[in-house]
C-alpha positions in Angstrom: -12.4 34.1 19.7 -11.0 30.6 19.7 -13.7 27.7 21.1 -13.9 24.0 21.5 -16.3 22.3 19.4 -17.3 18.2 20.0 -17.5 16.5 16.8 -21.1 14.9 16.9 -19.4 11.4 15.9 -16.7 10.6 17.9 -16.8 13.4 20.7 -13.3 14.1 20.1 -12.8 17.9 21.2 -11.2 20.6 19.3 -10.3 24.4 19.7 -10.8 26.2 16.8 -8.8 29.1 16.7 -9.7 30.8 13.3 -7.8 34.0 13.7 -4.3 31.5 13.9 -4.0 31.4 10.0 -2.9 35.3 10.0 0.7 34.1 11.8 3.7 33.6 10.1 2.9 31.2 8.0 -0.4 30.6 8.6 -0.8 31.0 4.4 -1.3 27.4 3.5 -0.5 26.2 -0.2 0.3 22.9 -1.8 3.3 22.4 -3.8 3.2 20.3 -6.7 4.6 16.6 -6.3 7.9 15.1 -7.9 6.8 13.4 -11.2 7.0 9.9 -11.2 9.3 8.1 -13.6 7.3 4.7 -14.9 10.7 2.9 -15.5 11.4 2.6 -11.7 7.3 2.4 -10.5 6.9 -1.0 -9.4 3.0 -0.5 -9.6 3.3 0.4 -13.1 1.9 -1.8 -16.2 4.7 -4.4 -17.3 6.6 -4.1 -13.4 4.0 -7.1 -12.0 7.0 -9.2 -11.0 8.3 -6.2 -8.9 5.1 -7.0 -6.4 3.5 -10.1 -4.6 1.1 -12.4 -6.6 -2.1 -10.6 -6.9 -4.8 -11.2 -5.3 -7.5 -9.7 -7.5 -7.6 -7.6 -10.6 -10.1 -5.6 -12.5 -9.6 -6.7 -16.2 -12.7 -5.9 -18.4 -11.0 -7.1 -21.3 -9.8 -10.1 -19.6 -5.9 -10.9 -19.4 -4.1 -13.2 -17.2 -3.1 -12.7 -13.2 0.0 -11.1 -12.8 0.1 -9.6 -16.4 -0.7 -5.9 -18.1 -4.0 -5.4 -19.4 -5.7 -4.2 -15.6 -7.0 -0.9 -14.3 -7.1 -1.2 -10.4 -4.5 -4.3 -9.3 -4.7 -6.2 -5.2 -1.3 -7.4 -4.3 -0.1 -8.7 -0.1 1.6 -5.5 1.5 4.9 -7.0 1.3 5.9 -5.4 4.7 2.2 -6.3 6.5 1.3 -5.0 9.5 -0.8 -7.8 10.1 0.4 -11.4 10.5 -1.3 -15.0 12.0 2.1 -15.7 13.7 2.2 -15.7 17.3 4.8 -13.8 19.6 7.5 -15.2 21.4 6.4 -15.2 25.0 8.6 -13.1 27.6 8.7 -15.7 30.2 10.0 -12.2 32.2 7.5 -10.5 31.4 4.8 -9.4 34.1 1.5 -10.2 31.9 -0.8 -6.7 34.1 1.8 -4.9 32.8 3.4 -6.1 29.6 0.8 -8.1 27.1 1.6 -9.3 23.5 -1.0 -11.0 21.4 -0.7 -12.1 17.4 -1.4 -9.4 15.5 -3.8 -11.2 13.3 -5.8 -10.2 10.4 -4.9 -9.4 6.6 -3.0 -6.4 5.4 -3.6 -5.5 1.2 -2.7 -3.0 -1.0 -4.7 -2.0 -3.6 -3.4 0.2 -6.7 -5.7 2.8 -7.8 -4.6 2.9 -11.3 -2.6 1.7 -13.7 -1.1 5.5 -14.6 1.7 6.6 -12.3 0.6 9.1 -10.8 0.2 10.6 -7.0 -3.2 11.4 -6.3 -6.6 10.3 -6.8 -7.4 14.0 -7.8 -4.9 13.0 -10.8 -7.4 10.2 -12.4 -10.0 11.0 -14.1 -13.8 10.4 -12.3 -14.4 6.9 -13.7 -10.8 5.5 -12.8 -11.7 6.6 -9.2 -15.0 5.0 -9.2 -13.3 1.6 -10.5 -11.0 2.3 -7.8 -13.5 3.0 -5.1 -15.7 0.2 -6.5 -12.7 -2.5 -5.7 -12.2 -0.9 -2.2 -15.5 -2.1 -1.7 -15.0 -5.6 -3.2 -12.2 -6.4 -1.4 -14.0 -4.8 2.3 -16.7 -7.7 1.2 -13.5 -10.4 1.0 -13.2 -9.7 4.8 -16.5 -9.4 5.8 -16.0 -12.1 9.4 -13.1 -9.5 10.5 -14.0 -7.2 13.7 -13.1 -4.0 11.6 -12.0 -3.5 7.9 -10.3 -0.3 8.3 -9.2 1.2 4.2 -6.8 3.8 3.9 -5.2 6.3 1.3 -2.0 7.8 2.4 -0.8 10.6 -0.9 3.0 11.7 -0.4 5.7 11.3 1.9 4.6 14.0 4.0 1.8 11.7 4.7 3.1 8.3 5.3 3.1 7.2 1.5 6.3 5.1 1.4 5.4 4.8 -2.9 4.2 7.5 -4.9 2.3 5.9 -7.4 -1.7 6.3 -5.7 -2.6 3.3 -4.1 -4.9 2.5 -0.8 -4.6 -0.3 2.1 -7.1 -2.5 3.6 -6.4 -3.9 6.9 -8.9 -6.3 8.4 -8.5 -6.7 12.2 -9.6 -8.9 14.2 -10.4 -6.5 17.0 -12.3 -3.1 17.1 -9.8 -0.3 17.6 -11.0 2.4 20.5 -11.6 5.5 18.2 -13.9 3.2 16.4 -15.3 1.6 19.3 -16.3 4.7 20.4 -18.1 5.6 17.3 -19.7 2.8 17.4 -21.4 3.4 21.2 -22.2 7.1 20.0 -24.2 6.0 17.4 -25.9 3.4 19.8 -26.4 5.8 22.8 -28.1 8.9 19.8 -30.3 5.7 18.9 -31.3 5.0 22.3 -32.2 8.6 22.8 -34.1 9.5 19.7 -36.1 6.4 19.4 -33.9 4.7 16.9 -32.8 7.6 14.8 -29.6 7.3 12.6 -27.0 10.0 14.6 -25.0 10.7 10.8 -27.8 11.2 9.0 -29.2 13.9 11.3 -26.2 15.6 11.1 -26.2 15.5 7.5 -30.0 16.5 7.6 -28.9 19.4 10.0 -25.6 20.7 7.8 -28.0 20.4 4.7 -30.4 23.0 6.1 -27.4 24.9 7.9 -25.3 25.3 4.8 -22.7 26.7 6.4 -20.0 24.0 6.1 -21.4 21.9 3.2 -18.7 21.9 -0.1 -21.1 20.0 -2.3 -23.7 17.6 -2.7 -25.0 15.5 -5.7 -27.7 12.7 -6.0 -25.4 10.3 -3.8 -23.4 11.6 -0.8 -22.8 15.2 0.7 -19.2 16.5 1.4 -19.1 18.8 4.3 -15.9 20.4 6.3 -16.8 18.4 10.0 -17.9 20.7 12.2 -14.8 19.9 14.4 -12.6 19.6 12.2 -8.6 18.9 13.5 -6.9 20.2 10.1 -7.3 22.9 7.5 -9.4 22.0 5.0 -10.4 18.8 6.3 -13.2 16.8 3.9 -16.0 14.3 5.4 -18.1 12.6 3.0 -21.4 11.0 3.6 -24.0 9.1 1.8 -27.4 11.2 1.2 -29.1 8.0 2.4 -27.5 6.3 5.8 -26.0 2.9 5.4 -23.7 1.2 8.1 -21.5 -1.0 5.7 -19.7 1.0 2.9 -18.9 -3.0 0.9 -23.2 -2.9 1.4 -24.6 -2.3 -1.9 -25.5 1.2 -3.0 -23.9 4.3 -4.2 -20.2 5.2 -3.5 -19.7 8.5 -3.1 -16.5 8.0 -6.0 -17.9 10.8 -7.8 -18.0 13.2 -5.4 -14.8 12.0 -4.0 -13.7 12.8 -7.0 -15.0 16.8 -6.9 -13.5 17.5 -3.8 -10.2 16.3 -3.9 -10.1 18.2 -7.3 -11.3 21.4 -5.6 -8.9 20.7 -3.0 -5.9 21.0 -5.8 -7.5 24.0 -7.1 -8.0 25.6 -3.8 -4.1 25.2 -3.1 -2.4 25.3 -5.9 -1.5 21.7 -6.6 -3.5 18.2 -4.6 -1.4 18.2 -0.7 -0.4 15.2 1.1 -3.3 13.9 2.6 -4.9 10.7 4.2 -7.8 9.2 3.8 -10.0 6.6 5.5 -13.4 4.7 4.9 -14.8 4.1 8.1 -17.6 1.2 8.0 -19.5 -0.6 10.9 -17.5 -2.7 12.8 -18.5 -5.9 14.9 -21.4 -5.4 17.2 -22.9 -1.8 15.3 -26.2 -1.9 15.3 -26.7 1.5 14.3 -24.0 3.1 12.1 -23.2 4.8 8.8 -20.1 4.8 6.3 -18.4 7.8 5.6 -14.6 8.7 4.1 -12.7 11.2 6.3 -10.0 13.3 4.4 -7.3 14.9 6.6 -4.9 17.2 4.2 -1.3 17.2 5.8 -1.1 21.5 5.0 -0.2 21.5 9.0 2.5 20.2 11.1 1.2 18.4 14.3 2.7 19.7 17.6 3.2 19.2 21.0 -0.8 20.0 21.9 -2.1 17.9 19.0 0.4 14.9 19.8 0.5 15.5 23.4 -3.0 15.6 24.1 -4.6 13.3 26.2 -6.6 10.3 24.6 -9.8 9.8 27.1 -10.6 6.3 27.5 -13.6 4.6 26.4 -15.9 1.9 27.6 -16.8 -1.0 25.6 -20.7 -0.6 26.9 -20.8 3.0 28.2 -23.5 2.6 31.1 -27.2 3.8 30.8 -27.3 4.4 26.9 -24.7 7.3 27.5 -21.9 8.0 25.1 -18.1 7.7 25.6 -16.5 9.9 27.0 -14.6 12.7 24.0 -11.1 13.4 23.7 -9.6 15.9 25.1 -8.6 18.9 22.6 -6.5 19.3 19.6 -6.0 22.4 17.7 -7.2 23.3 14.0 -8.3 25.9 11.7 -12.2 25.7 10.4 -12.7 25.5 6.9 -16.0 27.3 5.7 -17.4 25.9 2.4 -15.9 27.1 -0.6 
């Protein structure tokens, strides 16, 4: 029987309707990517010129900026999202109605590795943790934004406008609403429980549950969310709370790693995916990391894209949470 579930983090709602993946086509599999030819991959070793100067590099054995020799490369989005440049002011405009502000902030990309290939599943487990280990770095470069907000977009089917696996860092200078709300959940669970940490007992709760946890090693703990919005969706968490993922202490790259390999296995090849590190924005005083991964196996709809987005006060009154989304449909993943 299909029920709504509210995902203990945001309080975004979701029916889960199990019984859906028997339908015609409800099968889900992955097909295998379009190789990538190196002699026309501008993020490949020897194409530097075909990219903005970089702005970092990770070189152990040294080499100069803009050269071969690195295994995870930062370079300016050439097409940013984010600019300091102010709009041109409507003078027609009526400002309750119409409002247009600089989007300010920076906009990176950072390549994975130098090998051109698709996915992070593709690498092998120490190339991912040089790769995670310089989303970190760079999250630390823009420590005074509102929110650093990293992402990892794999295939067309999931935004990737280049093959070869890369991620992008966006810092912003304000704290976007999903986020936001996040961020009052964790303060209204604190208020509640006499300063307990809402992520970690969830995690502490899944552990002893085991019904949705995928694995767990001496860092972090992958678990399908409870509410998930997606087949197979991934959450990873540190073992140990921690609001700010550039904070020092452990990664989670190697168990990144694990499950987007099992993930390849499961379906027959790694799917388009996304993936996102959410950290503590501005004004969190209680908060933990964690890296969401949403596998594109599902086409969104009219109820997913249609739904309604509840709105959410910046200081929910009385130590009570936002108020959840409305719903959004999606198969549960059990462990495998």
């Amino acid at each position: 029987m299909p029920e709504v579930r509210v995902d203990p983090l945001s309080g975004r709602r979701a029916i889960l309707a199990t019984a859906r993946d028997e339908r015609p086509g409800g099968w889900l599999r992955a097909d295998p990517p379009a190789s990538i030819d190196p002699a026309s991959d501008p993020f490949a070793p020897g194409h530097e010129d075909e990219t903005p100067p970089e702005l970092y590099a990770l070189r152990p054995d040294g080499g100069s900026a803009d050269g071969p020799g690195w295994k995870v490369r930062v370079v300016p989005n050439r097409y940013p999202a984010l600019d300091s440049a102010s709009p041109t002011p409507d003078p027609d405009a009526n400002p309750a109605l119409f409002t247009a502000i600089a989007a300010a902030g920076h906009h990176e990309v950072i390549v994975n590795a130098p090998a051109s290939v698709t996915s992070l599943a593709d690498l092998d487990a120490d190339q991912v943790a040089d790769a995670v280990g310089v989303w970190r770095e760079r999250m630390r470069v823009h420590a005074g934004a509102a929110c650093r907000h990293l992402i990892v977009n794999e295939r067309t089917e999931a935004g990737a406008s280049l093959p070869h696996t890369h991620a992008q860092l966006y810092a912003l200078d304000f704290v976007p609403a999903a986020v936001a709300r996040e961020r009052e959940r964790f303060g209204a669970y604190a208020a509640r429980t006499m300063g307990q940490n809402l992520q970690a007992d969830l995690v502490q709760e899944e552990v002893r549950r085991r019904e949705r946890v995928v694995a767990i090693d001496d860092d972090a703990v992958l678990l399908a969310p409870y509410a998930s919005i997606l087949p197979y969706q991934l959450m990873l968490v540190p073992r140990r709370p921690r609001a700010r993922f550039e904070d020092d202490g452990p990664t989670g790259a190697g168990l990144l790693h694990d499950g987007l390999r099992r993930l390849a296995r499961l379906l027959g090849a790694s799917p388009p995916l996304n993936l996102w590190v959410r950290t503590a924005p501005r004004g969190a005083d209680h908060f933990s990391w964690r890296i969401d991964v949403l596998p594109r196996l599902a086409h969104l709809a009219g109820l997913e894209l249609g739904r309604q987005q509840a709105l959410v006060a910046d200081r929910p009154e009385r130590g009570q949470a936002a108020p959840a989304d409305h719903c959004c449909l999606c198969t549960f993943l059990a462990a495998w």
